[in-house]
C-alpha positions as CSV (number, residue, x, y, z in Angstrom):
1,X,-50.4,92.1,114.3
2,X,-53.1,89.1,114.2
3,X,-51.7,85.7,114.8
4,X,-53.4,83.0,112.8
5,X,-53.7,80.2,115.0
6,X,-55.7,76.8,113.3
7,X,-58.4,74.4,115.0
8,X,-59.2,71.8,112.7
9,X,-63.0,71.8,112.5
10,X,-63.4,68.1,112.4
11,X,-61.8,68.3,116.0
12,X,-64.8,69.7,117.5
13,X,-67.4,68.4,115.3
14,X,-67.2,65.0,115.0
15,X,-68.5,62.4,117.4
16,X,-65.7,62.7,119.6
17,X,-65.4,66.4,120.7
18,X,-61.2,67.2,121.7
19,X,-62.2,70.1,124.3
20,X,-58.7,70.5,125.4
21,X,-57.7,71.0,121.6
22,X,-60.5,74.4,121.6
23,X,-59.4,75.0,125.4
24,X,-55.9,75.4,123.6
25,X,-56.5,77.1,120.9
26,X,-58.5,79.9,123.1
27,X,-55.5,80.3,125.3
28,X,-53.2,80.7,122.7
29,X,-55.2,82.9,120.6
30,X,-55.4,85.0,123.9
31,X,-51.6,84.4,125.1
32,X,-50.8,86.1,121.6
33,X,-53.6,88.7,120.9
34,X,-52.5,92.4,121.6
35,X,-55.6,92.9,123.5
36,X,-54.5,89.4,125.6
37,X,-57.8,88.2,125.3
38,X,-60.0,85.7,123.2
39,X,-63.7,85.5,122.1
40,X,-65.3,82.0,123.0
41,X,-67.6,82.3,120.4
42,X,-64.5,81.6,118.2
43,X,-65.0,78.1,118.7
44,X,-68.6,78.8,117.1
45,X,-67.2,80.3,114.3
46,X,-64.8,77.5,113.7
47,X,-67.8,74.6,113.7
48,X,-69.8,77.6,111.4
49,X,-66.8,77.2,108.7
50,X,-66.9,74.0,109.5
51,X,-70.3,73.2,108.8
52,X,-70.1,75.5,105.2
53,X,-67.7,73.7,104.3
54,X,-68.4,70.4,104.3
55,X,-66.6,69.2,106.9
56,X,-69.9,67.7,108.5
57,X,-73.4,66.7,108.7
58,X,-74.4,69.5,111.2
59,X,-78.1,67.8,111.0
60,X,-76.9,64.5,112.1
61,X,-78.7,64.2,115.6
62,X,-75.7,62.5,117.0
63,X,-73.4,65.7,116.7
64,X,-73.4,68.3,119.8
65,X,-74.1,71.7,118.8
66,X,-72.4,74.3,118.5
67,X,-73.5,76.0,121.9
68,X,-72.5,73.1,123.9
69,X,-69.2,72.6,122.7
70,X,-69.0,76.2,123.3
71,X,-70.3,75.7,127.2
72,X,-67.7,72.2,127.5
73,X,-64.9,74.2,126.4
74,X,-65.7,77.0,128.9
75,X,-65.7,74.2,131.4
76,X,-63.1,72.7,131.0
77,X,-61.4,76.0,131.1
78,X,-62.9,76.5,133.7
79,X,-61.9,73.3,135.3
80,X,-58.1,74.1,134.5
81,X,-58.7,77.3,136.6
82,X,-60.1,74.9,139.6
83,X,-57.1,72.8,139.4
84,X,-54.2,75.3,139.7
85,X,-56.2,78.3,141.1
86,X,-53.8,81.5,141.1
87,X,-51.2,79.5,139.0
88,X,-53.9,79.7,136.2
89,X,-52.7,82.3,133.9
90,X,-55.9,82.9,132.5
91,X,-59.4,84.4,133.5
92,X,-62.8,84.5,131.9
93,X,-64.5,88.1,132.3
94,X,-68.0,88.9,134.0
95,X,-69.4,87.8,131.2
96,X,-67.5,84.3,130.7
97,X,-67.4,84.9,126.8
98,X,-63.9,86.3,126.6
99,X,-60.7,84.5,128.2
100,X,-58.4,87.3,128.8
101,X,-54.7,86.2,129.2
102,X,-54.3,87.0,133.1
103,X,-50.3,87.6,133.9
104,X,-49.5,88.3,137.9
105,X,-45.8,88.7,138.7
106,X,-46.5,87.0,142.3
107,X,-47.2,83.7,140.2
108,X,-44.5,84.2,137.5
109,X,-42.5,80.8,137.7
110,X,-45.6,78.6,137.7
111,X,-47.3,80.2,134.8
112,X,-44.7,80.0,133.0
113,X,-44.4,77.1,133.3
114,X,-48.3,76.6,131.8
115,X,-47.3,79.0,128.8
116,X,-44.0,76.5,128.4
117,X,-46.7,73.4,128.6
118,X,-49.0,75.3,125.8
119,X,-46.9,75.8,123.9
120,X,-44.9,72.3,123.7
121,X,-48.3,70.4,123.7
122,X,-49.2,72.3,120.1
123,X,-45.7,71.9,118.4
124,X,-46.6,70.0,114.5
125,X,-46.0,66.7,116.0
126,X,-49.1,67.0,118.4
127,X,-51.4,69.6,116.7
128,X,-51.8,71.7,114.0
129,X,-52.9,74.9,115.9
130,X,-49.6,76.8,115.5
131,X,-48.2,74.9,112.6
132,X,-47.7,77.3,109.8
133,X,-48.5,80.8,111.8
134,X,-46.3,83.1,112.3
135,X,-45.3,82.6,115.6
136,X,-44.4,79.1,115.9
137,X,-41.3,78.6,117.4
138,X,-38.1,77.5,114.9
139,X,-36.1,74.7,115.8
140,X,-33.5,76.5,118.6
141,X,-36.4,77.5,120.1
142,X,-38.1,74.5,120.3
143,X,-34.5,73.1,121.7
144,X,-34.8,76.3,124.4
145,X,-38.7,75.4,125.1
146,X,-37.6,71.9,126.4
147,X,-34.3,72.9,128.2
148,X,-36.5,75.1,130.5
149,X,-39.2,72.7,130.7
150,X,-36.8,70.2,132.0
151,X,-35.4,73.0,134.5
152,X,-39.2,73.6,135.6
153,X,-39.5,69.8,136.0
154,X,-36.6,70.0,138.2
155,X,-37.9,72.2,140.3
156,X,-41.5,71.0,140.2
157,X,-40.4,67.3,141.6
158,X,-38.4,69.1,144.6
159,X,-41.8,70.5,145.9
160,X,-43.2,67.2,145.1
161,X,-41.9,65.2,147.4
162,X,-40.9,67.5,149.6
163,X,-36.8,67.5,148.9
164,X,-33.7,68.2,146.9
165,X,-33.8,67.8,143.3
166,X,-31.3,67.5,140.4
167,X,-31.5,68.4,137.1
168,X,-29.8,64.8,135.3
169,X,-31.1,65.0,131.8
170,X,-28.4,65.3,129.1
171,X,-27.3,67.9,128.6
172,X,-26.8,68.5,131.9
173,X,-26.7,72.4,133.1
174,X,-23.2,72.0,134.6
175,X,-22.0,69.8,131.8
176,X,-21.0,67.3,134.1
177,X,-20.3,63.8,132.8
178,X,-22.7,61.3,133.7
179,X,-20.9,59.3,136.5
180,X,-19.8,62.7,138.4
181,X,-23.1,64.0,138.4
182,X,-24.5,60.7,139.7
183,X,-21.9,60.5,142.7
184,X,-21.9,64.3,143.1
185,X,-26.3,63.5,143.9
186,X,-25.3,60.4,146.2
187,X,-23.3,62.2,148.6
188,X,-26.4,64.0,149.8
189,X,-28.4,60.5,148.8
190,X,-26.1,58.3,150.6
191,X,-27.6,55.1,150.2
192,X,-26.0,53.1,147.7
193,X,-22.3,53.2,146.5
194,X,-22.1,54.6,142.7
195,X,-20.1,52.4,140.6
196,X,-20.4,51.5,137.2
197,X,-20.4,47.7,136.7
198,X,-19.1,45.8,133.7
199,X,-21.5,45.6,130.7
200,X,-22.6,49.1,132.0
201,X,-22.7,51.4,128.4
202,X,-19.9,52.8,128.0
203,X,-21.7,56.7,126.9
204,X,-25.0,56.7,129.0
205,X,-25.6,60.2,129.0
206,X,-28.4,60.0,131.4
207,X,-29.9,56.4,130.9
208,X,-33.5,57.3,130.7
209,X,-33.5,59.1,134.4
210,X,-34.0,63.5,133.7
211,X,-34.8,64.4,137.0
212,X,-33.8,62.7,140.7
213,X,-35.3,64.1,144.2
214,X,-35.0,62.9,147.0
215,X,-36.1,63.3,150.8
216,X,-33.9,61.7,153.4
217,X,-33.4,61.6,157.1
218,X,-32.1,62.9,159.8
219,X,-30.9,59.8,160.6
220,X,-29.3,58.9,157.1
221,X,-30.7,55.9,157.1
222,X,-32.7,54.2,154.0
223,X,-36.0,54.0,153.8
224,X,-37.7,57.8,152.5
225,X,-38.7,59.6,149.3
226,X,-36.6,58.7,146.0
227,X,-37.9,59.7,143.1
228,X,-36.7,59.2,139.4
229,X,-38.6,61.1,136.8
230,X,-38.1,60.5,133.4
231,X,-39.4,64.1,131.0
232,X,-40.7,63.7,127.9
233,X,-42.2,66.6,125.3
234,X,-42.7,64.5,122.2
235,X,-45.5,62.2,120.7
236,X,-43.8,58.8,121.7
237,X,-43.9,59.9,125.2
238,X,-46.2,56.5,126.6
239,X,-43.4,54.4,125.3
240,X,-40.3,56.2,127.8
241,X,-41.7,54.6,131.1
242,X,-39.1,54.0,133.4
243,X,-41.3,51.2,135.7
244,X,-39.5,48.4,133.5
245,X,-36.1,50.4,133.9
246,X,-34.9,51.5,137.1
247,X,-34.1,47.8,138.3
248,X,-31.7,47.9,135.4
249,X,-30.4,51.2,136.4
250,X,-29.9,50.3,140.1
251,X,-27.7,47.6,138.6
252,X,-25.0,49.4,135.7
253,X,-24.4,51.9,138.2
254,X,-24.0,50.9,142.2
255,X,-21.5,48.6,143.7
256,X,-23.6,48.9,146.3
257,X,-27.5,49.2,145.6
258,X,-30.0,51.1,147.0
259,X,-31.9,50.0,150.1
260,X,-34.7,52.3,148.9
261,X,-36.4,51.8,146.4
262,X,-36.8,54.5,143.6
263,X,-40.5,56.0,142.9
264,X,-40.6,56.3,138.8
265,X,-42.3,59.5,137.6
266,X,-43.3,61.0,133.9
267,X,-43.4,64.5,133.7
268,X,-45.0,66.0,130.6
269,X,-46.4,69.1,129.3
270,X,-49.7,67.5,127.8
271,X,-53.3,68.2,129.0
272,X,-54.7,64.7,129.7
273,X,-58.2,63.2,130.6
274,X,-59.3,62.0,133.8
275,X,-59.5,58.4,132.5
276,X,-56.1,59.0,130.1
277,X,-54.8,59.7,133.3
278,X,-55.7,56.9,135.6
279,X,-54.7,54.5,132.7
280,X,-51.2,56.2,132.2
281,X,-50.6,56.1,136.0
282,X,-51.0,52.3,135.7
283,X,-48.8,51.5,133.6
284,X,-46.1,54.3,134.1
285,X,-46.4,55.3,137.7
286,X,-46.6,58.6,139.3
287,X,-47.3,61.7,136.7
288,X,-47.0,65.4,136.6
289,X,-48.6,67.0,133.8
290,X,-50.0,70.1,132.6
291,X,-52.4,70.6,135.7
292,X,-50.0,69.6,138.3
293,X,-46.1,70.9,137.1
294,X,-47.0,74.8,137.5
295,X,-48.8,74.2,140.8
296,X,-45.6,72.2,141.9
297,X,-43.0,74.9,140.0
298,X,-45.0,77.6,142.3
299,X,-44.9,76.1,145.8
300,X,-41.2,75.3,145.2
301,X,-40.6,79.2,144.8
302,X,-41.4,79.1,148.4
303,X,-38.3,77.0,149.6
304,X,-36.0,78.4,151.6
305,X,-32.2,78.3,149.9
306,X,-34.4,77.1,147.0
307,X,-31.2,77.7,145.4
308,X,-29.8,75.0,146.8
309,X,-32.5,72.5,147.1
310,X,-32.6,72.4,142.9
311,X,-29.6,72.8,141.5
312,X,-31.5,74.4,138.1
313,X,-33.5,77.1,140.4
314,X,-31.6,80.3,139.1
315,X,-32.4,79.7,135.6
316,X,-36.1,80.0,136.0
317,X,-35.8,83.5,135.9
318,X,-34.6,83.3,132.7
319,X,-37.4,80.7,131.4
320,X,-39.6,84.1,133.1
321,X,-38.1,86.6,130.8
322,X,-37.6,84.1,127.6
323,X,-41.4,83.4,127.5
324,X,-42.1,87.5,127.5
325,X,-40.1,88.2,124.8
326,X,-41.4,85.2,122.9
327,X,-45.2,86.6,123.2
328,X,-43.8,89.8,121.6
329,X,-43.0,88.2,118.6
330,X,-46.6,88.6,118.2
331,X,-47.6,91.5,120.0
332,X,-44.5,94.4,119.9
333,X,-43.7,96.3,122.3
């Protein structure tokens, strides 16, 4: 069975080239190909089309050819590899004109969680690349998609800063309401009394805050690592920053505030730019993204008791086994 996966051509022939759009497309065309590999020279074929069709002037001396957008998307690929080494679950051969689809066991919770970035990154609302193929995911599975990315998240701040971690979003694993979970996180926080105040909203859910991890001491004593991350998958994701939020949160829901002060964090699944990057940073705080939440997800495999360091850890293997059967909707077995 051959998937047909799209990449709109003006995307990488226009002035401004979207390499991580053709480094997607390439790794899903491989993630889903029974041969779990991918020519490059796809993306050659797709400005060739492009070109017959119309799409583009391919003699305007201000467009890149075909062979360097080929080359950028091969490094940037290439550059994805660098970032998250082993984690990576994808190699180029000898040659470096197929990317084969690279599984390894050993590495199994942070490549999935790469497959689980892909994949949300190229849902309609973001690209068209799976829109309309046979493969793309319905809506329960879009739910199950973000349910594990928020469990990777989990896990991926807990190696982050070093600590425990806990899973807050709404629905929460344990279906916990939202006070009990927040006291049942501050008994092993201990600084700061939970206590809702008046005004507080009466159904908060999770009031912005998905993940909290924290890192204390020995000593008990306030003053360490306490991080609140707020996860987003969707295309309003710049506008959920929690910078402007947590001094709001600190007071609906202590009696007794926090001597530490919390770290803010957005976690996403997107691919970003260098420069995207730095920008976001400013004016959101500390990020994981595509490049950094597998490489996180990995080392915090190597926890001891991860179990019960992130209260979510036992359901990885699940995310594991969910994301293998989902390939074989394209490739049976």
């Amino acid at each position: 069975m051959t998937v047909a996966l799209y990449l709109p051509p003006d995307s990488i022939t226009g002035g401004a080239i979207d390499f991580n759009l053709a480094a997607d497309f390439l790794e899903l065309s491989a993630f889903f190909a029974e041969t779990k590999s991918a020519p490059v020279l796809e993306i050659k074929n797709t400005i060739d089309i492009g070109a017959s069709e119309d799409h583009v002037d391919m003699n305007d001396e201000n467009l890149m050819g075909s062979e360097e957008v080929v080359s950028g998307t091969v490094n940037l690929i290439e550059s994805r590899g660098r970032a998250l080494e082993k984690v990576y679950p994808y190699k180029l051969d000898d040659t470096g004109n197929i990317l084969e689809y690279a599984w390894d066991s050993n590495y199994s919770f942070g490549q999935t969680a790469y497959i689980l970035c892909l994949i949300l990154s190229n849902l309609t609302a973001m690209t068209p690349v799976l829109t309309g193929s046979s493969v793309y995911p319905k809506d329960a599975e879009i739910n199950k998609l973000r349910t594990y990315f928020q469990y990777f998240a989990t896990a991926a701040m807990a190696a982050e800063i070093g600590g425990r971690s806990w899973s807050f979003g709404f629905p929460r694993p344990d279906r916990s309401g939202f006070l009990d979970k927040l006291k049942e996180i501050w008994t092993e926080i201990r600084d700061g009394r939970v206590e809702a105040q008046p005004g507080a909203p009466l159904q908060p859910k999770d009031d912005k805050i998905d993940v909290f991890a924290a890192r204390p001491h020995l000593d008990r004593l306030p003053g360490f690592l306490l991080a609140a991350a707020q996860v987003a998958t969707g295309q309003g994701w710049r506008d959920k920053s929690l910078k402007g939020h947590l001094d709001a949160f600190r007071k609906r829901w202590f009696g007794s505030q926090p001597a530490t002060d919390f770290i803010p964090y957005m976690i996403v699944p997107f691919a970003l730019s260098d420069d995207e990057l730095r920008n976001d940073v400013r004016g959101m705080g500390n990020m994981l993204h595509r490049l950094r939440v597998p490489r996180r997800v990995q080392e915090a495999s190597k926890f001891e008791s991860a179990t019960t360091r992130i209260d979510v850890y036992c359901r990885l293997d699940e995310a594991v086994q969910w994301i293998a059967d989902y390939r074989l909707k394209a490739v049976p077995a």
